[in-house]
N, C-alpha and C positions, 0 to 999 in steps of 0.2 A: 115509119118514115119511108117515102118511097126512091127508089135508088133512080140517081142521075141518070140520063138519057143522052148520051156521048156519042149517038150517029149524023149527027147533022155537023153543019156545015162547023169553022174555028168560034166564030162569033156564039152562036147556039151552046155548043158544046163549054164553052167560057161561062155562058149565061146559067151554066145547070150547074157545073162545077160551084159556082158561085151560091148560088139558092141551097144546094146539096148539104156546103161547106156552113151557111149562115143557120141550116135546121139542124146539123151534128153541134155550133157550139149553142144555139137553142137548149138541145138538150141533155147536154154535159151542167151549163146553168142547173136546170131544174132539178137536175139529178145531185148539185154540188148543194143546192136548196133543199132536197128534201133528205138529206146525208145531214146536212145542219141539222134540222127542226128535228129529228128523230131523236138526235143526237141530245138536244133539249126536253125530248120527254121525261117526265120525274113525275110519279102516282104517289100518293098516302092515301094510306087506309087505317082503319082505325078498330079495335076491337070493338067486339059487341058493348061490352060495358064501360069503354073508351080507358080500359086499364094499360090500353097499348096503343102506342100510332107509330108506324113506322113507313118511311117514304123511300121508294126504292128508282134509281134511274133505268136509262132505256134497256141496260147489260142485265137489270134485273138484281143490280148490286144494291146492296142499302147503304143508301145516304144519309139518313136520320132518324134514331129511335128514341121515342120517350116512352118512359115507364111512369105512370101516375102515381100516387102514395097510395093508392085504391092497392096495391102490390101486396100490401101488408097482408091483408088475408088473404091472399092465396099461399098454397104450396107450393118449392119451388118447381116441382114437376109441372103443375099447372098454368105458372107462370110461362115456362118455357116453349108449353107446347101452344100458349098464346103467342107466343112471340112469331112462331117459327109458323103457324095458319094466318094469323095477320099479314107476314110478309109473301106468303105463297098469294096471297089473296089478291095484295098489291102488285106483284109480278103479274098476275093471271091477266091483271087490266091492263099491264102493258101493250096487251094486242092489240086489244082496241083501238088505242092512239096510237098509234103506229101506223096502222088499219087506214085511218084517217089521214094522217101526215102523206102516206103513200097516195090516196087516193085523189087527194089535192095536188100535190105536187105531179105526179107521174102518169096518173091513173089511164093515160093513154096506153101504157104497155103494160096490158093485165097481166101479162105472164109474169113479169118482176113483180107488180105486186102483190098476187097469187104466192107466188114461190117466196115471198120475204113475209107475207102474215101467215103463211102454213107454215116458216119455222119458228116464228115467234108461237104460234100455239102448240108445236112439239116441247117448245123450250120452258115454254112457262102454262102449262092446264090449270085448268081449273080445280081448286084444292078441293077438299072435301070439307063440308060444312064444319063449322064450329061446333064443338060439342057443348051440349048442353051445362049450366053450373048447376050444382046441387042448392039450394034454399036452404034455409035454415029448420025447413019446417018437416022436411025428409027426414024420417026415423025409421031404422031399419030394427029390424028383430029376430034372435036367433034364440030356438031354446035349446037348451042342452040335449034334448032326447032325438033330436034331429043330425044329430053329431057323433057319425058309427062309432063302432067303439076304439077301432083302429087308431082313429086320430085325433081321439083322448089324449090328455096330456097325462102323465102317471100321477096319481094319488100319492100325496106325501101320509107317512101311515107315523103318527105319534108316537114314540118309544115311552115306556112306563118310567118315571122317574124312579131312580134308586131313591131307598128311603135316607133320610137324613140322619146323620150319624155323629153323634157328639162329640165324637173322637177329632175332630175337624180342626180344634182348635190347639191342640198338642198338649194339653192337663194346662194352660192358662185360661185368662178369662177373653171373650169373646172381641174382638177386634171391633166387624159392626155392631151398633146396639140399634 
């Protein structure tokens, strides 16, 4: 925006004041506009095997989690650690629309927009892939000769039963039969 020009005569000086005055609330509007629409950004994302969706607004907070009955076979560790890549996933997107909303609205003054999607990508990166699930068809295999001896579990060693002794029953006849 370029600054009013206040050396000329009352009339001129009036006329700049004025154009000056109409481009600051110009751009207080678009700024009060793109403060809204940001403000309305909201991402879902979904796990790989769509055993999670979670939707999170522009703070990056969650809005919405569903957990599918697909839940059941997972562990709960597993589950968790889906939840919690899912939602980083949908954070990460954040930027983008934001990126966009900025762009639209303001995009005259790169430096604001510059400086408000570099915090949005300090605040929300990009997560690390989802790890892999295991199949059913992975079979792992250990044989005991591969297993030092250190961290052997101890051998339980059988004691020799005393022999059986008729005296058990005190000179009466036998309880069980």
């Amino acid at each position: 925006m370029n600054q009013p020009n206040f050396g000329g005569d009352g009339y001129q000086t009036e006329q700049e004041m004025r154009r000056w005055a109409a481009a600051v609330e110009e751009k207080a509007q678009r700024y009060q506009e793109m403060q809204a629409e940001v403000a309305r950004v909201s991402v879902t994302e979904s796990s790989r095997d769509d055993v999670v969706r979670v939707t999170v607004d522009a703070t990056g907070a969650v809005t919405d989690l569903v957990i599918s009955d697909k839940h059941r076979d997972l562990a709960g560790a597993e589950l968790s650690t889906m939840v919690v890549t899912t939602m980083r996933r949908a954070q990460s997107r954040i930027t983008d629309h934001v990126a966009e909303v900025m762009t639209r609205t303001v995009g005259d003054d790169q430096q604001t927009v510059t400086a408000v999607v570099d915090s949005y990508r300090q605040r929300f990166p990009e997560p690390e892939p989802e790890p892999e699930r295991p199949t059913g068809s992975v079979v792992e295999e250990m044989q005991l000769g591969d297993v030092p001896e250190d961290d052997r579990p101890p051998t339980r060693r059988s004691r020799p039963r005393p022999p059986q002794d008729d005296d058990d029953d005190w000179g009466g006849p036998p309880i069980l039969t």
